[in-house]
C-alpha positions as CSV (number, residue, x, y, z in Angstrom):
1,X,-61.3,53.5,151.3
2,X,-63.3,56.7,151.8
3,X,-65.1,58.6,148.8
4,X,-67.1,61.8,149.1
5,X,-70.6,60.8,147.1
6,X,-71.3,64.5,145.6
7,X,-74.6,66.0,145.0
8,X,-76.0,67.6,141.8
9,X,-78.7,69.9,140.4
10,X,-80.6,70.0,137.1
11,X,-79.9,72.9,135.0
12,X,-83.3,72.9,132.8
13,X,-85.3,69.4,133.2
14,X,-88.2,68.2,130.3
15,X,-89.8,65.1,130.3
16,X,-90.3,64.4,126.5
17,X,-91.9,61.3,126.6
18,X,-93.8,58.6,128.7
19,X,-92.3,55.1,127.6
20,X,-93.9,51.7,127.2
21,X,-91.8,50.4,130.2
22,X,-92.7,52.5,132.3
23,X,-89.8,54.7,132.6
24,X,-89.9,58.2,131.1
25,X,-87.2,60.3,128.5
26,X,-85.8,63.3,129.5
27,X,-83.5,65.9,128.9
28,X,-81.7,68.0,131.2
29,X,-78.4,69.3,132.4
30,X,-77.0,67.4,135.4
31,X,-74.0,69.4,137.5
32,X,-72.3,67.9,140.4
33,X,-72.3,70.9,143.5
34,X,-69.7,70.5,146.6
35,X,-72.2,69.3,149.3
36,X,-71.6,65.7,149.5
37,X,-72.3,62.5,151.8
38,X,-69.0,60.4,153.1
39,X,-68.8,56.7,152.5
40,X,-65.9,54.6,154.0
41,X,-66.0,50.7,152.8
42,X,-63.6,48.5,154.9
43,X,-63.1,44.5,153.9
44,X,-64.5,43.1,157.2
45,X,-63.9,39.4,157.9
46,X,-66.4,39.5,160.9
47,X,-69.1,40.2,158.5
48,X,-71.2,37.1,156.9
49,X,-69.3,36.1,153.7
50,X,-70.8,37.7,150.5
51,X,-72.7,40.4,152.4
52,X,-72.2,44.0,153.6
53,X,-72.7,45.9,156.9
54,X,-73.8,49.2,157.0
55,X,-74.0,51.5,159.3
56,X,-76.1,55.3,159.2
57,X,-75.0,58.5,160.5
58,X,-76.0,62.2,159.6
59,X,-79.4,62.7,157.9
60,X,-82.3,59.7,158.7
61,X,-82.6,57.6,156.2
62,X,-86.3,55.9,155.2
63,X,-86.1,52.2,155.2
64,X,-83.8,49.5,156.1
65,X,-80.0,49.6,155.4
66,X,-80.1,46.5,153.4
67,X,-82.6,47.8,150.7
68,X,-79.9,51.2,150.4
69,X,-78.3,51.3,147.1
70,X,-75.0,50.8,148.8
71,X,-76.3,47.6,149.5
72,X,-77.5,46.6,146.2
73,X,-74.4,47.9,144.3
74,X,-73.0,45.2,146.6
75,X,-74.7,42.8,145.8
76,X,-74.5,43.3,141.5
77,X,-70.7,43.3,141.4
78,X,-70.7,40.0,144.2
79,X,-73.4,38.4,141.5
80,X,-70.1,38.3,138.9
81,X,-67.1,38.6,141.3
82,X,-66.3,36.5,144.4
83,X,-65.5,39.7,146.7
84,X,-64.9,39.9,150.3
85,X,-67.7,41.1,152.7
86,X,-67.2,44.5,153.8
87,X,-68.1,46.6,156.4
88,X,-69.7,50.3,155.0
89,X,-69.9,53.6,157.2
90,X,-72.2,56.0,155.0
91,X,-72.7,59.8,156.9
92,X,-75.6,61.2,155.2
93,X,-75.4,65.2,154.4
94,X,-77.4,65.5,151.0
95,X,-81.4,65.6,152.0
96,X,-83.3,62.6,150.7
97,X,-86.6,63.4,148.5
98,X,-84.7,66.9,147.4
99,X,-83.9,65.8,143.7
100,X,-80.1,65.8,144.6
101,X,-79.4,62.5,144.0
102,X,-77.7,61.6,147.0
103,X,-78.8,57.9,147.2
104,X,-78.0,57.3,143.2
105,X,-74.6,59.3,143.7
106,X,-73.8,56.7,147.3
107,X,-74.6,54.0,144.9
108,X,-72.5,54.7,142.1
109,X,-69.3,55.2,144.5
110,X,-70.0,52.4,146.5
111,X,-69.5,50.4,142.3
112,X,-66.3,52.4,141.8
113,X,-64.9,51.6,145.8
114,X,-65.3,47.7,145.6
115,X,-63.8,48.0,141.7
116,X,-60.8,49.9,143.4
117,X,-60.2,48.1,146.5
118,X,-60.3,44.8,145.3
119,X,-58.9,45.4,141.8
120,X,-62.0,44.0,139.6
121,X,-60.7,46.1,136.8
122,X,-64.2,46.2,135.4
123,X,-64.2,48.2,132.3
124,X,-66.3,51.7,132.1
125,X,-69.3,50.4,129.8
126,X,-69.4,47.0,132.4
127,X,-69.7,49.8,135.1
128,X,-72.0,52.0,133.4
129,X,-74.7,48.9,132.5
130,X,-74.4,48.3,136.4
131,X,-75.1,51.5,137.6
132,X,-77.8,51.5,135.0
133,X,-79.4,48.9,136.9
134,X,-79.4,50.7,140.0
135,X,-81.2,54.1,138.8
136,X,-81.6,56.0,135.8
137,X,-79.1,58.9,136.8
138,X,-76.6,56.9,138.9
139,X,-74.2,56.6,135.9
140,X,-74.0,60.1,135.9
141,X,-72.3,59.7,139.3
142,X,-69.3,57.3,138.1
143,X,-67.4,60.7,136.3
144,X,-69.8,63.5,138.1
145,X,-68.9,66.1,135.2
146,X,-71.3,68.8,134.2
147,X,-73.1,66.7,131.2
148,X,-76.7,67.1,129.3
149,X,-78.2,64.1,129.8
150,X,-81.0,62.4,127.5
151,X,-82.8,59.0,127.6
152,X,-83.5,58.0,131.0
153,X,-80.7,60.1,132.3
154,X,-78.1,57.7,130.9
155,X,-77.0,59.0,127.6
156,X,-74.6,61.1,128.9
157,X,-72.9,64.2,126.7
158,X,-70.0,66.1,128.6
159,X,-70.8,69.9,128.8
160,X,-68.2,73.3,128.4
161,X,-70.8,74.8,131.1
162,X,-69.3,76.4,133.7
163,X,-70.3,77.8,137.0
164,X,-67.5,78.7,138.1
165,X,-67.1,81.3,140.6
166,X,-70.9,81.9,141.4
167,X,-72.7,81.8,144.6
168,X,-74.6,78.9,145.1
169,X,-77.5,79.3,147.9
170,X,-79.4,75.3,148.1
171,X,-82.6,75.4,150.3
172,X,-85.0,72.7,150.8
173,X,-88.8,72.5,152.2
174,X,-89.8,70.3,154.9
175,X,-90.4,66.9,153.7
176,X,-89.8,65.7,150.1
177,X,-91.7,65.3,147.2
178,X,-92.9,61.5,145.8
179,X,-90.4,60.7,142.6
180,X,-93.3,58.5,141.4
181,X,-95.9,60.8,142.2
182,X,-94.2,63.9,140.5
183,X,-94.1,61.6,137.3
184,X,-97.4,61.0,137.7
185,X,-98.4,64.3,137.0
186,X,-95.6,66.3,135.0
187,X,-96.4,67.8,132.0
188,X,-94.7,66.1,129.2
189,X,-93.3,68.9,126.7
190,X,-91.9,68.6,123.0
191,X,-88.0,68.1,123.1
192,X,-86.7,71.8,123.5
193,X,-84.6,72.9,120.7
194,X,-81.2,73.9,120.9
195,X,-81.2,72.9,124.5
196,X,-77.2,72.5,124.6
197,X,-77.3,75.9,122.8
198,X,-79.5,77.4,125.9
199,X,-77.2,75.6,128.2
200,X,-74.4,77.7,127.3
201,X,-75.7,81.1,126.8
202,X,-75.1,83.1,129.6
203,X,-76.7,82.5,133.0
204,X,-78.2,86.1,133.1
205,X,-80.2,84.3,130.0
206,X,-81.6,81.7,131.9
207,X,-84.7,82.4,133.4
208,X,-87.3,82.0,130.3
209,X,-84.6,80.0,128.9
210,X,-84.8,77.0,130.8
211,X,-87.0,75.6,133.4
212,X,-88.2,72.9,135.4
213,X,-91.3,70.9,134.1
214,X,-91.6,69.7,137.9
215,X,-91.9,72.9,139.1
216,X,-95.7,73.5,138.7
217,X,-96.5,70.5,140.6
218,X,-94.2,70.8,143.2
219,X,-95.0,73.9,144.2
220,X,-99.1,72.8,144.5
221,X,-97.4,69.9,147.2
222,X,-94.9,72.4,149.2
223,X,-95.9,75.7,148.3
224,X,-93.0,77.1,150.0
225,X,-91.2,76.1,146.7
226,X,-93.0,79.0,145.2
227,X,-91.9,81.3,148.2
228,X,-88.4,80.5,147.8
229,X,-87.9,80.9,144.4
230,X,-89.8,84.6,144.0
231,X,-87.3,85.6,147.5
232,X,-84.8,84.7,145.9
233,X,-84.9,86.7,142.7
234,X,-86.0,89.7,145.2
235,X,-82.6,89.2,146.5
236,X,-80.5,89.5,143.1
237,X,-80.8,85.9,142.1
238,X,-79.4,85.5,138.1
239,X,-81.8,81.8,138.3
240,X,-83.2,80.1,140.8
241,X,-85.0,76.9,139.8
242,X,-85.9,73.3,141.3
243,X,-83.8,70.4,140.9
244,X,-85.1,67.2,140.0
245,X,-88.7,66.2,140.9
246,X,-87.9,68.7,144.0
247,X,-88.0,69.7,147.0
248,X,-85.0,71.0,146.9
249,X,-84.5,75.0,145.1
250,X,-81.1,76.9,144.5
251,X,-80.3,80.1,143.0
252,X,-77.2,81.4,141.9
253,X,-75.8,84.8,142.2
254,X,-72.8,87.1,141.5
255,X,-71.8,87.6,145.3
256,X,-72.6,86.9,148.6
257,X,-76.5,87.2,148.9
258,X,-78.5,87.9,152.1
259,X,-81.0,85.6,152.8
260,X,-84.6,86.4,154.1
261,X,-86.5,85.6,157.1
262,X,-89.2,84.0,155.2
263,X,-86.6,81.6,153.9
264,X,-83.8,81.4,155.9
265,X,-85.3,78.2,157.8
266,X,-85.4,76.4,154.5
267,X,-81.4,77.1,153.5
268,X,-79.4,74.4,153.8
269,X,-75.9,74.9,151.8
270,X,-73.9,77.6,150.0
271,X,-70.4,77.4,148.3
272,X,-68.7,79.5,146.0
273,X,-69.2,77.1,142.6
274,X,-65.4,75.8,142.0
């Protein structure tokens, strides 16, 4: 079986509160973009019963295979369901430490492949728990819809946002940015009001509209951040904003955009928003 683990940016991102145990609420629009990593999971009777094999192309990956969440999604459903070992070819193409959610969104598909190939028929809000456990926006990556999320990132609310027919330009700065660290020192702001609302005024309404609370910080770690966003609007850019806790910046436009020197090392994807 072979899925294509899709990528996603924030639209707007506040962190509204520091919790108790340790995670943090937020609110922000999550929409899934085209640039995606491949994953291909194969029952494999060569490999050790109740374990999985994995094997890394494409982009490096920090640390060992078996602490990937493709392995621990693994090993969550084989904690409740006597599956097969399988072998697991994953081609990284979304940047790690970019605020994509790449490894969440590898995660969440490797759940919905072993529920699929080996007919576990576990129901959504069994699935949703699970991918819970694996990260706070992984649900999100079961049905990759536009959706505002809230709580951690798992109360999910479908969105009428559309992007359709934009141009998308995704560039990211060399090296990523600490998840932990960028916690660490966000500035926790007031739930926004009417952020729904916000989300779907028109995009020429954005910019003042919504923004990233990450952004200030990330751009005193990479201050190329900075560059790339103010190039960006130079060009025509409608908005242009970080995603996640960064590095990663995109900016969307009416048409094809031309792409400066001072930037174009840092551009990594474009598409024509479906």
């Amino acid at each position: 079986m072979i899925l294509f683990p899709h990528a996603k940016i924030n639209i707007g991102l506040y962190v509204t509160n520091k919790r108790s145990d340790g995670y943090h609420d937020i609110i922000t629009l999550f929409y899934p973009i085209g640039l995606s990593d491949i994953l291909e999971v194969l029952p494999d009777s060569s490999v050790p019963h109740g374990s999985v094999d994995i094997q890394l192309t494409g982009i490096g990956v920090v640390g060992e295979p078996a602490t990937n969440l493709v392995a621990k999604a693994y090993r969550l459903i084989s904690r409740k369901h006597d599956i097969p070992s399988v072998r697991v070819f994953l081609h990284k193409q979304i940047p790690t430490g970019a605020g994509l959610g790449g490894g969440s969104s590898d995660g969440a598909c490797m759940l919905r492949a072993l529920n699929e190939l080996f007919n576990l028929q576990i129901k959504d809000s069994a699935m949703q728990l699970m991918a819970l456990e694996l990260g706070s926006d992984c649900p999100f990556f079961l049905n990759p819809i536009p959706s505002i999320a809230r709580g951690r990132g798992e109360i999910l609310e479908p969105s009428a946002v559309s992007l359709s027919g934009y141009h998308f330009y995704l560039f990211q700065p060399a090296g990523g940015i600490s998840t932990a660290k960028a916690y660490q020192n966000v500035l926790v702001e007031p739930d926004p009001d009417n952020f729904g609302e916000r989300c779907r005024r028109p995009v020429e309404m954005w910019k003042g509209e919504l923004w990233n609370g990450f952004e200030p910080y990330a751009i005193t770690q990479i201050p190329a951040i900075g560059l790339i966003v103010e190039e960006l609007y130079k060009k025509g850019a409608i908005y242009c904003s970080l995603t996640g806790s960064g590095s990663a910046v995109y900016g969307l436009f009416r048409g094809e955009a031309g792409i400066s020197a001072e930037i174009d090392p840092y551009f990594i994807w474009k598409e024509i928003l479906p």
